[in-house]
Gaussian input, Z-matrix of N, CA and C with variables (Angstrom, degrees):
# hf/3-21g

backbone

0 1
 N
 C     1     B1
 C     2     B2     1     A1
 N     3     B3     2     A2     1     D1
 C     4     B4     3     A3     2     D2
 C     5     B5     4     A4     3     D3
 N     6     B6     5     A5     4     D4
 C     7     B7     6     A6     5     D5
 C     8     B8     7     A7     6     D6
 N     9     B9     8     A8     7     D7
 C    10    B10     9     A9     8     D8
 C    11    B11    10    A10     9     D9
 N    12    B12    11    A11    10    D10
 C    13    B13    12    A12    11    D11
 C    14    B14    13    A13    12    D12
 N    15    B15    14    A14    13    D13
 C    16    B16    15    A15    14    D14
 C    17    B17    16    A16    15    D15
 N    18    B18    17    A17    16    D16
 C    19    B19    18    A18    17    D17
 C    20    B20    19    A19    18    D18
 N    21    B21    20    A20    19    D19
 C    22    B22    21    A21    20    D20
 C    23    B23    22    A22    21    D21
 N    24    B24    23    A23    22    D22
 C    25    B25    24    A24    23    D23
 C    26    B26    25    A25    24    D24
 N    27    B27    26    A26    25    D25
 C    28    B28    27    A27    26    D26
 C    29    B29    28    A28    27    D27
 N    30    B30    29    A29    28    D28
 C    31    B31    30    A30    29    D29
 C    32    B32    31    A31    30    D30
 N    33    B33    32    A32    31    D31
 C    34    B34    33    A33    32    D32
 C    35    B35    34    A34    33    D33
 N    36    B36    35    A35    34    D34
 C    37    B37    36    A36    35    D35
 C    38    B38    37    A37    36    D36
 N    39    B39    38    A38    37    D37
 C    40    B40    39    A39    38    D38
 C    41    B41    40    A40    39    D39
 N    42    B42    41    A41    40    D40
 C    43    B43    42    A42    41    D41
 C    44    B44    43    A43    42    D42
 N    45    B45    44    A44    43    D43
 C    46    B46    45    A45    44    D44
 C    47    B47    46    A46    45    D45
 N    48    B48    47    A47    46    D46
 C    49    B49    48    A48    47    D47
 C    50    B50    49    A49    48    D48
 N    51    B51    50    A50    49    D49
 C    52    B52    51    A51    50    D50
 C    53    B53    52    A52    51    D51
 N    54    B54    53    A53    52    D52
 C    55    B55    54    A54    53    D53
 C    56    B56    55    A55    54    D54
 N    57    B57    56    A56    55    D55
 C    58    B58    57    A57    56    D56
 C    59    B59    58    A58    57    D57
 N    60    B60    59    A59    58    D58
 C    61    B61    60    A60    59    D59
 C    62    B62    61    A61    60    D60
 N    63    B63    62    A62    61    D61
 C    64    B64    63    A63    62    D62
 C    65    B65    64    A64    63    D63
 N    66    B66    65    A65    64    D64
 C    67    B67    66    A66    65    D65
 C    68    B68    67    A67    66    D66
 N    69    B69    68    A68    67    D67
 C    70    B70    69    A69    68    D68
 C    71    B71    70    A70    69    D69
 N    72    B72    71    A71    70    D70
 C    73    B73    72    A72    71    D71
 C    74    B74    73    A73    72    D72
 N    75    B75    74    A74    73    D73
 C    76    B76    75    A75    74    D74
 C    77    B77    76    A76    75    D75
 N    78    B78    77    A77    76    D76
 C    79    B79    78    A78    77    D77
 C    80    B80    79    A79    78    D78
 N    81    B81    80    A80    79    D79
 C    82    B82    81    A81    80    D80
 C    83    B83    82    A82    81    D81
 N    84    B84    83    A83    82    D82
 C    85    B85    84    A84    83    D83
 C    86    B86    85    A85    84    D84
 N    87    B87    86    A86    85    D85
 C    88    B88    87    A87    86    D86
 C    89    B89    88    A88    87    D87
 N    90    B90    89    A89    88    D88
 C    91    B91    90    A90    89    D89
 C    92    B92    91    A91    90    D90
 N    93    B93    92    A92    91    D91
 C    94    B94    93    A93    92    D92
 C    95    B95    94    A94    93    D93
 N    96    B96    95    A95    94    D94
 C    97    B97    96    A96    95    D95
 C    98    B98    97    A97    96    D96
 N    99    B99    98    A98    97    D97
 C   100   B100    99    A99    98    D98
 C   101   B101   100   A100    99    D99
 N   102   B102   101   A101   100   D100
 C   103   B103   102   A102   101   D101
 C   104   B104   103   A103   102   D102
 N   105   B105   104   A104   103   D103
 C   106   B106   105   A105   104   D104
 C   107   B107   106   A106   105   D105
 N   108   B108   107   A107   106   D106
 C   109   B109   108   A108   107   D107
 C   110   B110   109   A109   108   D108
 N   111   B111   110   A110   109   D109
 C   112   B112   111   A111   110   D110
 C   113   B113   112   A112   111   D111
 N   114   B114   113   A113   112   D112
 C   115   B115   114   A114   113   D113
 C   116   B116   115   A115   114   D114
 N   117   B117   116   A116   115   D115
 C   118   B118   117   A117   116   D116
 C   119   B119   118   A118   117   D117
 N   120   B120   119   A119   118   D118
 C   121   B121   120   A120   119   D119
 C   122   B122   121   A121   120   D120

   B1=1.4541
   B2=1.5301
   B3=1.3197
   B4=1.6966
   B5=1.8378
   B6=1.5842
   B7=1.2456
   B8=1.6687
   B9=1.1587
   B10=1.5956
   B11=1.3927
   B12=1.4564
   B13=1.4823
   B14=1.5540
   B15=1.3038
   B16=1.7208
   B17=1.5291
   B18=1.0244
   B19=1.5546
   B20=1.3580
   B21=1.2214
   B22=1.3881
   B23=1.8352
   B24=1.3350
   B25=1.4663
   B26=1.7333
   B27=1.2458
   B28=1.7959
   B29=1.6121
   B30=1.5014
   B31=1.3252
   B32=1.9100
   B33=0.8831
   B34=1.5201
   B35=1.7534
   B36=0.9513
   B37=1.3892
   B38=1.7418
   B39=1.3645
   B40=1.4542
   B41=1.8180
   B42=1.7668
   B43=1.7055
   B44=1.7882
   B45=1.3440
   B46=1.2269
   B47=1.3462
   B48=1.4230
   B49=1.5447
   B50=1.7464
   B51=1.3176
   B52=1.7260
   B53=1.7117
   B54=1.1498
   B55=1.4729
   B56=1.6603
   B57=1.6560
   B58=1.8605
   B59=1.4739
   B60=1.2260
   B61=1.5056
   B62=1.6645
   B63=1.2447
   B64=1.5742
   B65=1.2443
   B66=2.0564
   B67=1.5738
   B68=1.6675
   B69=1.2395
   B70=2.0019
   B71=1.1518
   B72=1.3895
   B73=1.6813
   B74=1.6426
   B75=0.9935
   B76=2.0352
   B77=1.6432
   B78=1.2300
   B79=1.9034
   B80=1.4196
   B81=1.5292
   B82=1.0171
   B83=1.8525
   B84=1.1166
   B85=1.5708
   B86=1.3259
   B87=1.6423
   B88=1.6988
   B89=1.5774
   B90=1.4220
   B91=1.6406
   B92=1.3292
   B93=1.2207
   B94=1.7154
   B95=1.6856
   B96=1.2133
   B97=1.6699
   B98=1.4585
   B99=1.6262
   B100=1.7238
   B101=1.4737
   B102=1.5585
   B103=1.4649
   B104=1.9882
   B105=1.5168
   B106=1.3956
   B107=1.7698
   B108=0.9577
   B109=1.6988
   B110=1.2760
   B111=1.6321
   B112=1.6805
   B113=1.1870
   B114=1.3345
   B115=1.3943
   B116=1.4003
   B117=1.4417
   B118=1.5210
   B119=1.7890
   B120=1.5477
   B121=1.2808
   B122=1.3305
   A1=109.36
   A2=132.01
   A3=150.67
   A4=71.43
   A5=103.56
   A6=94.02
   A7=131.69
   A8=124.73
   A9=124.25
   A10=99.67
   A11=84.78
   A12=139.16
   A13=101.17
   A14=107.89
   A15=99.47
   A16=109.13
   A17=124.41
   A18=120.20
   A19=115.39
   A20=124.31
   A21=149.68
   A22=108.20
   A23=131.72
   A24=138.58
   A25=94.57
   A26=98.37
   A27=124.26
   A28=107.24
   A29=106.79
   A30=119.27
   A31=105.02
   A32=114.11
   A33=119.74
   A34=119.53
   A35=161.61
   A36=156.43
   A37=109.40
   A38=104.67
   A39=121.82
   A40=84.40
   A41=90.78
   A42=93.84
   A43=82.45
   A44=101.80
   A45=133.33
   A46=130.77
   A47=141.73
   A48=134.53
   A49=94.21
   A50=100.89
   A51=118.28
   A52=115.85
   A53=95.88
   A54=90.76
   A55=91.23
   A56=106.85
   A57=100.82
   A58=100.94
   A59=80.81
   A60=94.58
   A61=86.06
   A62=129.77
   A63=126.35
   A64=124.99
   A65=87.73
   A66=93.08
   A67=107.68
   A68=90.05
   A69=92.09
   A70=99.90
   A71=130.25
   A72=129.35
   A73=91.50
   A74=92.96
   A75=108.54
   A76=91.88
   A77=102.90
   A78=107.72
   A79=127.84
   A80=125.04
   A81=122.48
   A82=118.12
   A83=106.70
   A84=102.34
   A85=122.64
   A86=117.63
   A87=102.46
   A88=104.59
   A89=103.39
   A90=105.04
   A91=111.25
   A92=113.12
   A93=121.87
   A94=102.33
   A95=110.00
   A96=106.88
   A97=118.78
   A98=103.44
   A99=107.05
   A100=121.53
   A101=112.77
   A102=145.14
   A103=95.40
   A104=108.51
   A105=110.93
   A106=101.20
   A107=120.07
   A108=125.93
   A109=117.96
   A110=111.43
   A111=125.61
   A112=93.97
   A113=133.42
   A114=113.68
   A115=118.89
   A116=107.66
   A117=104.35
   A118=119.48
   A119=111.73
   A120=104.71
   A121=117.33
   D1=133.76
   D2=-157.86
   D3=-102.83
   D4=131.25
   D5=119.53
   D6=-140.32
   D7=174.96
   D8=-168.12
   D9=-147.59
   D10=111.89
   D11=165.51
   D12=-29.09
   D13=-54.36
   D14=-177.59
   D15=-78.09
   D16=30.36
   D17=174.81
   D18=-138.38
   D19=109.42
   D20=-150.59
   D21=-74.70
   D22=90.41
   D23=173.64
   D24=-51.03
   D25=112.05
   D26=-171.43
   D27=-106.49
   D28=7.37
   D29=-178.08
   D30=-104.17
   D31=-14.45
   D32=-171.29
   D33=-58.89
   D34=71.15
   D35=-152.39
   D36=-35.14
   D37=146.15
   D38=-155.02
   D39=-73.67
   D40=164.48
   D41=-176.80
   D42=-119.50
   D43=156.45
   D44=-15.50
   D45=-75.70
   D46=164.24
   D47=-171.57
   D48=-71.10
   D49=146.08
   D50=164.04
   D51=-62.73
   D52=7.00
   D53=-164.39
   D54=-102.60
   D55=161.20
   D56=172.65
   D57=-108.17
   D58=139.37
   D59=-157.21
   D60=-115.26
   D61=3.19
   D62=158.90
   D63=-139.27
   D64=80.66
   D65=178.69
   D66=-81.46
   D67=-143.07
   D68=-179.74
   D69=-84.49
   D70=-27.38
   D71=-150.89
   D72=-73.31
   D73=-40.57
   D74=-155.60
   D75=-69.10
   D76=-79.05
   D77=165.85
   D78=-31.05
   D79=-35.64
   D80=159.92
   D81=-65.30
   D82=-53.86
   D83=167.90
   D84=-65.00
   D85=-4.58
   D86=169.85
   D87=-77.18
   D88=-43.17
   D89=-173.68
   D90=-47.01
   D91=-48.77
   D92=-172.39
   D93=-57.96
   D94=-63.40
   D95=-173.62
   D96=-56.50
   D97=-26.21
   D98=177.22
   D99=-81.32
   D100=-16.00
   D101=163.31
   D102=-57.16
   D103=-79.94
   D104=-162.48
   D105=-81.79
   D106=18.08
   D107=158.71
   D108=-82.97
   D109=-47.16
   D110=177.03
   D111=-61.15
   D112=-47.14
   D113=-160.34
   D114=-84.60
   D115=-0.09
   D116=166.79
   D117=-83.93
   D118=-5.87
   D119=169.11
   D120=-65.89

């Protein structure tokens, strides 16, 4: 299968996904990593 770059895959699912992608679980681990990020300055 060729493919070319100038031709746009029209099959791909629309953004953004239906799914939540910022529950608490997820949000709770940004805080934490942005917590132990500061402390690497």
């Amino acid at each position: 299968m060729e493919i070319d770059r100038n031709t746009p895959y029209n099959q791909l699912p629309p953004l953004p996904p239906n799914i939540d992608i910022e529950s608490k679980k997820v949000l709770k681990k940004v805080t934490s990593s942005h917590r132990q990020l500061a402390e690497l300055k």
